[in-house]
Structures are given as C-alpha cells and as structure tokens.
C-alpha positions in Angstrom: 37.9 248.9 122.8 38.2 252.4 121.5 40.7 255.4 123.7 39.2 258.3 122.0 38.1 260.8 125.1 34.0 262.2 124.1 34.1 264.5 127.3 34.3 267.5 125.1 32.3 266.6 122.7 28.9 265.2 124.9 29.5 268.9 126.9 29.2 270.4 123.4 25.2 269.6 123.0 24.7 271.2 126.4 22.4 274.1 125.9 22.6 273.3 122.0 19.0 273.3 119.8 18.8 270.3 118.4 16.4 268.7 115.7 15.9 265.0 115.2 13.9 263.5 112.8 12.5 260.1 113.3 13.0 260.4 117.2 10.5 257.6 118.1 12.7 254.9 116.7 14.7 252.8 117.8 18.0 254.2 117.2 16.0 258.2 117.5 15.2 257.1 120.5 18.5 256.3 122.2 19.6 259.4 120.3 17.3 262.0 121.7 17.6 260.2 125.5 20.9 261.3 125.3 21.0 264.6 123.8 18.5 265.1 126.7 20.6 264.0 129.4 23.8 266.1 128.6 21.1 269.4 128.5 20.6 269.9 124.6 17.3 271.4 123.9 15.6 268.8 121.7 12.8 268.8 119.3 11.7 265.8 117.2 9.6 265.2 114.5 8.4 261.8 113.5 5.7 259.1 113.4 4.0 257.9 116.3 5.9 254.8 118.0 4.5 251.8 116.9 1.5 249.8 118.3 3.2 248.0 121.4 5.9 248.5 123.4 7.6 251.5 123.0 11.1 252.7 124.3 9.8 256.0 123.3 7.3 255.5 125.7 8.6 254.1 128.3 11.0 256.6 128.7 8.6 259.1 129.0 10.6 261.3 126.5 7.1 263.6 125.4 8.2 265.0 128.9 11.5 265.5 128.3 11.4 266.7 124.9 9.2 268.8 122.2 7.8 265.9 120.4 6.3 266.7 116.9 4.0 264.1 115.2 4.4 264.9 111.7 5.4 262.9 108.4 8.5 264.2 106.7 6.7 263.2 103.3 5.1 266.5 104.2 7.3 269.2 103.5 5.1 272.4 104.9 5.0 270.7 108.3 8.5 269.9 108.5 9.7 273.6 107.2 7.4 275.2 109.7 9.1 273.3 113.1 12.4 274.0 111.1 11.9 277.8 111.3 9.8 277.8 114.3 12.9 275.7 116.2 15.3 277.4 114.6 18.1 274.4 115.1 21.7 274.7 115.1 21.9 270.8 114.7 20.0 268.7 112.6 20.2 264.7 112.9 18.3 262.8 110.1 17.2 259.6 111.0 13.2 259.4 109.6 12.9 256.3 107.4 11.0 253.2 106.5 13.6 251.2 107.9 12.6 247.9 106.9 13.6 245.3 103.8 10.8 243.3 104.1 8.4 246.4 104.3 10.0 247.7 101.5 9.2 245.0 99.1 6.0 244.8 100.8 5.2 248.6 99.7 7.6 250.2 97.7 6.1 253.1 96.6 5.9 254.2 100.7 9.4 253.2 101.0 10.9 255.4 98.1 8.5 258.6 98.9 9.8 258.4 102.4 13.3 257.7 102.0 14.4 260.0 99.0 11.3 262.6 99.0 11.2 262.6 102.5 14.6 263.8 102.3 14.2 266.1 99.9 12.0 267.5 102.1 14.3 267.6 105.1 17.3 268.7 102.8 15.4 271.6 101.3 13.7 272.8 105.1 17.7 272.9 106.0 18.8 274.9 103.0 15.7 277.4 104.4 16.8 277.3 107.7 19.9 280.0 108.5 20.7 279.0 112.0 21.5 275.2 111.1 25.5 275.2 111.7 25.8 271.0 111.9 23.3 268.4 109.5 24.3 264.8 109.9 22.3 263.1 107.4 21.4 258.9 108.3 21.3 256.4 105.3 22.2 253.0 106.0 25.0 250.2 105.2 22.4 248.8 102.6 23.6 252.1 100.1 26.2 250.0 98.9 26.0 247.9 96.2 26.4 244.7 97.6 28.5 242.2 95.3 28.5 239.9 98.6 32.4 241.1 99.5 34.6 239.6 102.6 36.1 243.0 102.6 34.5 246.0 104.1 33.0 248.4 101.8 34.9 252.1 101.4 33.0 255.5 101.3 33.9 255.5 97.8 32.4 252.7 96.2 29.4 252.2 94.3 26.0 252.9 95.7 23.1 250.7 94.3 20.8 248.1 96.0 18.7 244.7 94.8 15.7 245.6 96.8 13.7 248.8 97.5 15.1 249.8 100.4 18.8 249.7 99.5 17.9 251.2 96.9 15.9 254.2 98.4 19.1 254.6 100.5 21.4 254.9 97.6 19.4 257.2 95.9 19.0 259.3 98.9 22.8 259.8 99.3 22.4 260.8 95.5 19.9 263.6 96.9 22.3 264.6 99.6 25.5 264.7 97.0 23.6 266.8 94.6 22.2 269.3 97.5 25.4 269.4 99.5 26.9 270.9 96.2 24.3 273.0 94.8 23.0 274.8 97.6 24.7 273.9 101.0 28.3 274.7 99.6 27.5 278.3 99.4 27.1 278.5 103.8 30.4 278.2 104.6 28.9 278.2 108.3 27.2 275.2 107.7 28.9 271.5 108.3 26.7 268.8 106.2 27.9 265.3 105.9 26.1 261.4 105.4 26.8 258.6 107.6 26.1 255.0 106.9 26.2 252.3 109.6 25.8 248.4 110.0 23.0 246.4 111.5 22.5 248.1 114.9 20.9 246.0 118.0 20.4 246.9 121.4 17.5 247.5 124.0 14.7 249.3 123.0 13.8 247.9 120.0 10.6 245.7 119.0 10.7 246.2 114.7 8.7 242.9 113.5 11.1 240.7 111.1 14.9 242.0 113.1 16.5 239.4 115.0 17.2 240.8 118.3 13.0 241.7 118.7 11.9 238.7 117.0 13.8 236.1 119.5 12.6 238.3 122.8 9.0 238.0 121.5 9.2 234.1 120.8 10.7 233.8 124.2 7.8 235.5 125.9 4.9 233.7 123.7 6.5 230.2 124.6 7.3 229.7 120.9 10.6 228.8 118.8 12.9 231.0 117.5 12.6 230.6 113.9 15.7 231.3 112.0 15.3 231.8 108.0 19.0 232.3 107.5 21.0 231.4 109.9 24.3 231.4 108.8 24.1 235.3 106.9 26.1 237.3 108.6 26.1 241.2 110.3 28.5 243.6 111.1 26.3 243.9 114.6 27.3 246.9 116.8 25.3 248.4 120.0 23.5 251.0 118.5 25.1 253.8 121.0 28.7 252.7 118.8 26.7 254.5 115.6 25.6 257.1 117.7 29.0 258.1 119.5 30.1 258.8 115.8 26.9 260.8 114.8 27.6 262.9 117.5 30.8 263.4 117.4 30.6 263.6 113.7 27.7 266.3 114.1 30.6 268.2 116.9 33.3 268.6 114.3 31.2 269.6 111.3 30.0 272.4 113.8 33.3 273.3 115.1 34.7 273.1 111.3 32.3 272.8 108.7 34.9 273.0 105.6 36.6 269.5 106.8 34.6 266.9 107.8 31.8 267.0 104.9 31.1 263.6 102.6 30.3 260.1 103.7 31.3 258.5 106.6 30.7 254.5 107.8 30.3 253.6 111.5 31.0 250.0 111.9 32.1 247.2 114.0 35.5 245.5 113.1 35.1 243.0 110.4 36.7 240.6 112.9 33.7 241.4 115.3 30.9 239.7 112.5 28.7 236.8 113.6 26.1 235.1 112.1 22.3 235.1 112.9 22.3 232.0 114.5 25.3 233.3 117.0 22.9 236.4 117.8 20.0 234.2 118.6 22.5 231.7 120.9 23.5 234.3 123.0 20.3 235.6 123.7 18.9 232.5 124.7 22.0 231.6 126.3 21.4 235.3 128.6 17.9 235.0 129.4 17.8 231.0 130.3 15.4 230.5 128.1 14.4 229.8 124.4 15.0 227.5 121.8 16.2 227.7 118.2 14.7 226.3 115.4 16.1 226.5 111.5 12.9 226.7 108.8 13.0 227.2 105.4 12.8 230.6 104.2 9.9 230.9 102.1 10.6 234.3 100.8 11.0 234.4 97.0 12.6 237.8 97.8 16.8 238.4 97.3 18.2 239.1 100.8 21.8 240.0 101.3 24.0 237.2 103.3 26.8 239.3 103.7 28.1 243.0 104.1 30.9 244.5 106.0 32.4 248.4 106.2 35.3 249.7 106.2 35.9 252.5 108.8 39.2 253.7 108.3 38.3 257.2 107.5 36.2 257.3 111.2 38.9 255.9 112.3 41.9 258.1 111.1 39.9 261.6 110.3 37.4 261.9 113.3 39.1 259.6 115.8 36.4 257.2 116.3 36.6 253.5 117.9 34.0 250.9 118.5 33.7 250.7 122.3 32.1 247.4 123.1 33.4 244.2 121.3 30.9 241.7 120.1 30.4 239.7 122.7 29.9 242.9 125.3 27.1 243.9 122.7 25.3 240.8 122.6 25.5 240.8 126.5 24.3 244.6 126.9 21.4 243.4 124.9 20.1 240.6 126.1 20.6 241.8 129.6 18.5 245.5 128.4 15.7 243.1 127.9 16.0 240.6 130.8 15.7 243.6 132.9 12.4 244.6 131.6 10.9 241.4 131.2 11.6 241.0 135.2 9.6 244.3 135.9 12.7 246.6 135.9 12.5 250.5 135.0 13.4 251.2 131.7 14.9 254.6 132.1 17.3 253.4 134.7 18.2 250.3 132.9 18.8 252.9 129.6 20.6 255.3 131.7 23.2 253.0 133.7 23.7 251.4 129.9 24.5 255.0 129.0 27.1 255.9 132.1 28.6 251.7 131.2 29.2 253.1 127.3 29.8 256.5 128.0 32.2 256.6 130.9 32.6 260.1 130.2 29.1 260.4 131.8 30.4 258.7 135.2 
C-alpha cells in the first residue's frame, strides 16, 4: 500500500548504538531482529521471555545482541547500562502490556508503566550521547468515547481500566519531561508514538486473539470468542515498527521538528472484527473451529477504537504496507510454518525481505 522509499533510513541504524527496552516481547522482539540485521549495535534490557515458546528464543537473539535482564521499575540498573551503553538511540517499549493483567494487578501495572518510565525518562536525561528517544505507549491512551472516527494526537488522554490508564498517564510523564529537562538538548530528538492492536508471528501473550486461536488449534479445542463482533484497527506489527524507525531516523537527523505524539495505524477502512481475525486463521491453517461464549468478565472492555494517522502520513511520510487481508495472511502463514517444523529465523527473515523490500 504505502510508496514511501525506507532504504535510507534502514542504512541509517547501521553501525548505530541502540537501546531497546522490553526487547523480549513481542513487538521488542521483531524490533531488535531487525536493528540486528541492518548492523546496529543493540543492547536490550527487559524481563525474561515468558514461560513457553519464545520468539526471543527461537531466534537465538542472546547471540546476536547484548541482552540485559533487568526490570525498568529499577532505576539504578537501568541508568547503569544507560551510561555503560552509552546509546545514541533509545526505543521504549517495556510494559505490562495486558488489559486483563492490568485489572488483575494494578498496582504492578501502574509502577511499571508510568514509574517504570520515569525511570527510563530520567536514565535518558542522564545520558549525553542519546541523539533519538522514541518513547512506546499504546492506542489505549485515548480516552475512548467508543468513536467511528479515528482518534487525533490531540485529543484527550484518559482510560476506564488500569492499563489505559497507565498509558495516559505515562504520556503525561513524557509531556512534562520533554519540556522540563529534554528541551534544553537541542541535540536530542524525543517524541511518543501510539499504535493500534498489533498481530503477527511471534507472539504467544495469554488472552490476545491471534495466540489464543493458534493454541486452541494445537490442543484440539474451540476457539472461544468473548466478543466477537468488537472491533481492531489490526496492523502487522512491522507497519508500527517502519514508523518507529523511521520516526527514531528523523528526530536524529532533526531533533527540533519531529517531537510530540505520533499514531501508527491501519486505515479505518482496513478494521475487522474478532470473529473475522479468528476466520481467517482457521480458514489458513485448515483447521479449527469457532465457538461464541458468553463473556463472563464483569470488567468494561472497549468494543471499538480507531486512529487517525494523518500527521504520519503528511509530516513523516509514512504508509501502511500490507492491507488487512495480507496481514491476516502473513500471520497465520508465520505460524503454520512453525507448527510444520519450519525455522523460525528464516520464516522471520523472508517476512522481513516480503515487508521490507528495501532489504531484497
């Protein structure tokens, strides 16, 4: 879908010292595979991966990368790989990540997702040779009157459960930093981004729909669908990441223009519904089968939420790539692959030459 040429901008990280936090995840993951395959010099600092499988792991990216185990609610550790990295780009993705988790333990979510980036925000505004900080929230900042239209940059941040919340309070954090103490290194480029529900191989988070049908499939059980007309703006997670990084390339090039908020998302055209995620999956792998329950959750879950890109679009040039039905199909095939023995690193790395051609 989208014209925009990246060739300059992937040759940028070559030879660049990058920091990512929360590089076991799912989108850290993809993130740091990358950087590592156009030559940056990466250093994460996260969690372990998860019990089970692991993209992390099964990439092998400990070999291909300094990995750091560390908690970024702990601020010394996180200053001293700062200083000892010394980074020139900084990408922010540490988080609970989870809505359910998040009203399951909300003190855990909060202390990670706003003091955890006070922490980072702080190591940064220590750290002299950081040139580039993109900063990760979520869609979920917004607060969500259940709109048709896309939200805009500008509007109001809020959130019903804990971890919208968290994120709206940690682009609070990053507003009041960014003006108090990053505004005074005019060699420094600092902005937020906010994307939509991401989905894509790699990724086995308990209560996400993409994980949850693959691991009903291989048990032999249902697909159980709570709500399964809500709807997503889903987007392949590299569509997110081609902004970051290109996002991350202009506030290092010119770190007075592209500061502030920025959404990555899929065209509000491009929106499906759960139950259309689930179909295609089963559809792809020839197996499966749906079933609606009730959803017995007395907790509030959002049934609708779109953004509005136009400022990606008009200010940094950036496009969704794959349409909707190229994402679902990227996906399920990521996972067919695997679950019929294939390599993960190849099947990663011909997914990255098929998005970024550049890389051909």
């Amino acid at each position: 879908m989208g014209t925009l040429d990246m060739s300059e901008t992937l040759k940028s990280f070559r030879g660049k010292r990058v920091l990512v936090t929360g590089h076991t995840g799912f989108k850290g993951t993809w993130l740091t595979f990358l950087l590592t395959e156009l030559g940056a010099e990466v250093v994460g600092f996260a969690l372990p991966p998860e019990p089970g499988p692991s993209h992390f792991e099964l990439l092998r990216m400990h070999e291909k990368m300094e990995h750091v185990i560390g908690d970024i609610r702990n601020a010394g550790d996180l200053k001293t790989v700062m200083q000892s990295f010394k980074p020139e780009i900084v990408f922010h993705l540490a988080a609970q990540a989870l809505v359910k988790s998040s009203y399951a333990d909300p003190s855990l979510t909060f202390s990670t997702n706003v003091m955890g980036s006070v922490n980072l925000l702080d190591a940064v505004r220590e750290c002299s040779s950081v040139r580039s900080l993109v900063y990760i929230t979520s869609d979920k900042c917004y607060e969500n009157h259940e709109w048709v239209w896309g939200y805009r940059e500008t509007d109001q941040l809020g959130g019903h459960d804990p971890y919208s919340a968290s994120k709206a309070a940690a682009e609070i954090v990053f507003s009041s930093y960014a003006r108090s103490f990053l505004a005074s290194r005019p060699e420094l480029g600092a902005a937020t981004a906010r994307a939509g529900n991401v989905i894509g191989g790699g990724d086995w988070a308990v209560d996400r729909v993409v994980p949850d049908c693959i691991r009903a499939i291989e048990n032999g059980a249902s697909i159980e669908l709570r709500n399964p007309n809500a709807t997503r703006p889903w987007q392949h997670v590299l569509e997110p990441l081609s902004g970051y990084m290109l996002l991350a390339a202009k506030l290092y090039e010119h770190p007075d223009q592209y500061g502030g908020s920025w959404n990555f998302g899929p065209s509000t055209s491009e929106v499906r519904t759960v139950q259309d995620v689930a179909t295609s999956i089963v559809q792809t792998l020839g197996r499966g089968k749906i079933e609606v329950v009730g959803d017995q959750s007395q907790h509030h879950e959002a049934r609708l939420l779109q953004l509005n890109c136009d400022k990606a679009h008009q200010d940094l040039g950036w496009q969704p790539r794959w349409n909707v039905e190229k994402t679902l199909s990227a996906t399920a095939l990521w996972y067919k692959a695997i679950m019929d023995g294939g390599n993960a690193e190849s099947i990663s790395r011909d997914q990255l030459k098929d998005f970024f051609q550049e890389l051909s």
